[in-house]
N, C-alpha and C positions, 0 to 999 in steps of 0.2 A: 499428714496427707498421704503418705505411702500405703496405708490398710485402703482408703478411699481410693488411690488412684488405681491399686488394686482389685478393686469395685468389693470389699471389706467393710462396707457402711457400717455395720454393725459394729465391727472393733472400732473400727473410725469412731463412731458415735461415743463408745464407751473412753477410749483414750483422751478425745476430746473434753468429756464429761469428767474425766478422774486429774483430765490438767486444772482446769476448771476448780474443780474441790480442791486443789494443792494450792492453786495461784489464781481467784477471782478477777483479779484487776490484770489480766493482761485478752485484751481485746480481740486480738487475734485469735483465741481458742475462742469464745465465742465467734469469731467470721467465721474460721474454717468449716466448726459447728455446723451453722447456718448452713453453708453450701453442701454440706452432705444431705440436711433435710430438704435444702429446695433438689438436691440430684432424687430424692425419693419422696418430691412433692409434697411436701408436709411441711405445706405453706405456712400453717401458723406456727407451727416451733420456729420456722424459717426466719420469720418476724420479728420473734423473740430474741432470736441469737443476735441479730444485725442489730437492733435495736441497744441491746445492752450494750454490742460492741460500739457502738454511738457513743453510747451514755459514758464509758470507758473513756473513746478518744473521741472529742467531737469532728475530730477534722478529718477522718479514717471514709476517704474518697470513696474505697474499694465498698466498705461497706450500706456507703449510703444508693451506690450504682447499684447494689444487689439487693438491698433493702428495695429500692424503685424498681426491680427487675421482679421481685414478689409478687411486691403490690398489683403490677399489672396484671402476673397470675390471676390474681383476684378481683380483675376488671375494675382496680381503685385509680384510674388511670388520673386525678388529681394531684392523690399522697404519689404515685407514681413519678409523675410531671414536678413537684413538691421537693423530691428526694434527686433526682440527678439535677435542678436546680441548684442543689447546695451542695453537690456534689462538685459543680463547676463554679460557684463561687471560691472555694477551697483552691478547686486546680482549674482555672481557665484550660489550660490545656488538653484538658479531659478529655481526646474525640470520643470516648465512646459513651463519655454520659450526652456527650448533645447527640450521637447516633441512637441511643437509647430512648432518651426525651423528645427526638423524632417521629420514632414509634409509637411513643405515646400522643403525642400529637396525634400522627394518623389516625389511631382507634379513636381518636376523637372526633375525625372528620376534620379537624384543622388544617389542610395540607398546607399550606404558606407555609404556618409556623414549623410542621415538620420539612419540608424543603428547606428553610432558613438554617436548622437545626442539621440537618444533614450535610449541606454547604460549608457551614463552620468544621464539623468533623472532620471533612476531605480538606478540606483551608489545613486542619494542622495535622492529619495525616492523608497524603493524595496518593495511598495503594493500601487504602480502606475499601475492598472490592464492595463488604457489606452497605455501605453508606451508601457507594456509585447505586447500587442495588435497590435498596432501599428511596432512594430518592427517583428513581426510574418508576417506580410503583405509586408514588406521588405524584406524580406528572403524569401519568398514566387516568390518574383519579381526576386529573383536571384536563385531559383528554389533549393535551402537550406531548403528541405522540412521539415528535424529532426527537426533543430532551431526552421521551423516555428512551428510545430507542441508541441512543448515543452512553445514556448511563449505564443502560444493559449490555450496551459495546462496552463500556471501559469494566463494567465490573467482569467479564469475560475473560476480556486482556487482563485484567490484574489474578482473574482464578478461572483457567482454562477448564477446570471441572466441575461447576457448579450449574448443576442441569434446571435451577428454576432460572436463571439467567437468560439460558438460551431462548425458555421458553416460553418467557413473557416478553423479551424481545423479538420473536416470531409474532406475537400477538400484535405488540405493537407496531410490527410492520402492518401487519392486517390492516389496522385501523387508520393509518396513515394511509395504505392503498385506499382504505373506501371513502377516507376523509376527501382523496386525489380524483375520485370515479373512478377508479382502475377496474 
């Protein structure tokens, strides 16, 4: 990971390729793989890696949340929804495959189910700013402007720098005034 975190894709790529050729069966070089091609979008090698690394360890959380985090790349938002499912079979405690699976829900128009899915996340981490966040944009879509405005309050408070926070909570003030006649 040090070439990649380097931004060294390229040796990244090759190291990871040449562990690979020495030791097939350890799953992990294929994850790490993966997340180099999804950092340079190159969703279908990206698929490949996580996938194998599946096949490797079936129970390898990290890579079924990144395998689901592809897919949506690729607007598969099913296999998406499909992959942090079994991600959180694995590890109930997953918040960030149900924050994940969330999101997917959204793009699908499901807001419940992502609210639900965002709720659980904060339920087992409560300074998950992204979730409070995320979930403020769902309630937002169902025109729940208080909720939204109270989750774009706490995702604030938990990350004082996050300017889409601020400024979809301004919105939803908006909405709230004109919902009020103001």
């Amino acid at each position: 990971m040090a070439y990649h975190n380097l931004g060294q894709s390229e040796n990244a790529l090759a190291d990871y390729s040449r562990g690979i050729e020495m030791n097939p069966k350890k799953a992990y070089f294929y994850y790490n793989r993966g997340v180099v091609y999804s950092d340079l979008e190159e969703w279908d090698k990206a698929l490949i890696d996580y996938t194998k690394a599946i096949e490797i360890n079936p129970k390898y959380t990290d890579a079924f949340s990144n395998r689901g985090i592809t897919y949506g790349f690729l607007g598969q938002w099913g296999k998406s929804i499909a992959d942090y499912t079994r991600a959180i079979e694995i590890d109930p405690a997953f918040s960030r495959a149900y924050s994940n699976r969330g999101h997917a829900y959204g793009n699908l128009g499901k807001c419940d189910s992502a609210i639900s899915d965002y709720s659980k996340a904060i339920a087992i981490d409560p300074n998950f700013s992204s979730a409070y966040y995320n979930r403020g944009i769902a309630y937002g879509y169902l025109g729940q402007w208080s909720k939204a405005v109270a989750d774009f309050s706490k995702s604030i408070e938990l990350n004082p720098n996050f300017p889409d926070a601020y400024s979809n909570r301004a919105l939803a003030y908006e909405r709230l005034a004109d919902k009020k006649g103001l």
